[in-house]
C-alpha positions as a Markdown table, in Angstrom:
| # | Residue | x | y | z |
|---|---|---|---|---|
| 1 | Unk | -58.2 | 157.9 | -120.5 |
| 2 | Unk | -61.6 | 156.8 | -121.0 |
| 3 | Unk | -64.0 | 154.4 | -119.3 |
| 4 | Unk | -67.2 | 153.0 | -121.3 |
| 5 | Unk | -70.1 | 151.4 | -119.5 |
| 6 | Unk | -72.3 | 149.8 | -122.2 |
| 7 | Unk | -75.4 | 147.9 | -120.5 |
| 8 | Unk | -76.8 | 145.5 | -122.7 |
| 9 | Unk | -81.1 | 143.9 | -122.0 |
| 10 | Unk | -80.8 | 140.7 | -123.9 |
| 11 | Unk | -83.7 | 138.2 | -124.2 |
| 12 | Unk | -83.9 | 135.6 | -121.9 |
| 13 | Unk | -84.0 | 132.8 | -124.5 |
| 14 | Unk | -80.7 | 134.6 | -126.2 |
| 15 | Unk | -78.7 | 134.6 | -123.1 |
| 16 | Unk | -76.2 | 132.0 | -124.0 |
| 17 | Unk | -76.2 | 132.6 | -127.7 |
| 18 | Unk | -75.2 | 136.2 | -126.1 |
| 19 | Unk | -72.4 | 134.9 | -123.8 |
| 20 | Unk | -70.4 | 133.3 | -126.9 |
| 21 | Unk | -70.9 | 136.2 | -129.6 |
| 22 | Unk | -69.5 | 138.7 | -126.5 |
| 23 | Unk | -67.0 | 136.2 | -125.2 |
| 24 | Unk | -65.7 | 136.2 | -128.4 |
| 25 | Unk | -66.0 | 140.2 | -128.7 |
| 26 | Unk | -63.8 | 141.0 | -125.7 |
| 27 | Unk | -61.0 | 138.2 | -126.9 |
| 28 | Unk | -61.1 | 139.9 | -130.1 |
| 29 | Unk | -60.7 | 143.4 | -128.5 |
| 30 | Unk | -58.2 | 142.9 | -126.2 |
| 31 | Unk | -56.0 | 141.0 | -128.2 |
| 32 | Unk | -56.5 | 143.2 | -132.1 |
| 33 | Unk | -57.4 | 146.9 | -130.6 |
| 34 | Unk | -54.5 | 149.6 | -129.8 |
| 35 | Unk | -54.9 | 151.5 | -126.9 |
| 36 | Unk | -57.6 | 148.9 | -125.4 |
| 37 | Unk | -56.4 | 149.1 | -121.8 |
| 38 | Unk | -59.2 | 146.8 | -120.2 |
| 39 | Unk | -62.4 | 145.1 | -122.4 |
| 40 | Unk | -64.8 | 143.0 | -120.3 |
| 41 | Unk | -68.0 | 141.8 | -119.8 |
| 42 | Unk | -70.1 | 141.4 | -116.6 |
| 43 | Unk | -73.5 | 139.2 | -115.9 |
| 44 | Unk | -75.9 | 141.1 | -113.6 |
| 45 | Unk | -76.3 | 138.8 | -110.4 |
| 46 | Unk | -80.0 | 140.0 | -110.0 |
| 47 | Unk | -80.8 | 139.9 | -113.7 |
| 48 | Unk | -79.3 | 137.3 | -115.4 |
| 49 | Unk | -80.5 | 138.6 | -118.7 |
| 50 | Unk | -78.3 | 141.8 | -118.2 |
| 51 | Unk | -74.9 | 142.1 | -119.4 |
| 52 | Unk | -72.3 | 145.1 | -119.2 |
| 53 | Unk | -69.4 | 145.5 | -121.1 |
| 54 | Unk | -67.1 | 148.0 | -119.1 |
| 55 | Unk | -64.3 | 149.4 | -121.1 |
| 56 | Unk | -61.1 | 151.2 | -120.7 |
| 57 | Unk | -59.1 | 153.5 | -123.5 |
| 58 | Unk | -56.2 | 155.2 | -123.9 |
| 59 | Unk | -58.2 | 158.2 | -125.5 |
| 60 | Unk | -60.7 | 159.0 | -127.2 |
| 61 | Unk | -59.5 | 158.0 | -130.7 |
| 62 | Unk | -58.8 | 154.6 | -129.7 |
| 63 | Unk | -62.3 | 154.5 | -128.9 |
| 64 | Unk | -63.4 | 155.6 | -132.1 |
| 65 | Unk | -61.3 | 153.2 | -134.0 |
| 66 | Unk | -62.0 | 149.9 | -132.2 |
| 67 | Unk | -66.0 | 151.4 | -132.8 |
| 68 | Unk | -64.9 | 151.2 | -136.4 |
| 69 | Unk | -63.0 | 147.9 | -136.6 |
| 70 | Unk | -64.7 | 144.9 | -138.4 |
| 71 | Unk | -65.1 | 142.5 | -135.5 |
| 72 | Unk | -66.9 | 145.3 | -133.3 |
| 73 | Unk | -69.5 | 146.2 | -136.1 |
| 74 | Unk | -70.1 | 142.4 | -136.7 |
| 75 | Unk | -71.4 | 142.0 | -133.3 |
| 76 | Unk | -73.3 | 145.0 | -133.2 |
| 77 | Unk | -75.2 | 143.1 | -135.9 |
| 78 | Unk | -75.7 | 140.0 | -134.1 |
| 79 | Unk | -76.1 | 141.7 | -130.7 |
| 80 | Unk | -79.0 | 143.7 | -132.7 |
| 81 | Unk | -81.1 | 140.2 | -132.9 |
| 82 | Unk | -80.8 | 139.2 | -128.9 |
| 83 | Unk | -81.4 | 142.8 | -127.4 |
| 84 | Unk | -85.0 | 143.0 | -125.2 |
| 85 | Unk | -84.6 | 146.7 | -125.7 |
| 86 | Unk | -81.9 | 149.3 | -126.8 |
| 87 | Unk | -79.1 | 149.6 | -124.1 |
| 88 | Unk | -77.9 | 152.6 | -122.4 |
| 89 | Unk | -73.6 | 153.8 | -123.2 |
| 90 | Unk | -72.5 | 155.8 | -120.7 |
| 91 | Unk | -69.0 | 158.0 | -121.9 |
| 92 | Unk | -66.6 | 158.8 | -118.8 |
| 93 | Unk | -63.7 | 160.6 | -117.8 |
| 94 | Unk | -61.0 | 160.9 | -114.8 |
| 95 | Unk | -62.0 | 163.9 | -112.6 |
| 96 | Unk | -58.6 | 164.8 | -111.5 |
């Protein structure tokens, strides 16, 4: 299994234009992507301008291909537009 913690800085004046394009990124994840065990995303209650998506995959390869599916590269473009600065993608794994 593997857990994804992708923190994005949006704009301030691109917050709600940010809420609908992700909204509709996590509907299309959870509902088109196999092995997508969770797929949300989180408002920061300090900063509202802060948004993570926090993930969870079957493996590794399911990972890759939802990173490769249509809808997920569409909103990279859009996202692209809103972002303050780049975001940080923190990878994890299950310590046993």
């Amino acid at each position: 299994m593997i857990k994804v913690v992708a923190k994005n800085y949006i704009k301030s004046d691109k917050v709600d234009e940010f809420i609908t394009l992700a909204g509709q990124l996590v509907k299309d994840t959870n509902s088109k992507d196999k092995g997508c065990i969770a797929y949300d995303v989180f408002q920061d209650l300090t900063d509202s301008h802060i948004f993570t998506f926090i993930e969870e995959w079957e493996n590794k390869e399911a990972l890759d291909q939802h990173m490769s599916a249509d809808h997920f590269k569409e909103a990279m473009i859009h996202f692209k537009d809103l972002m303050e600065k780049p975001g940080d993608v923190n990878l994890y794994k299950k310590v046993d």
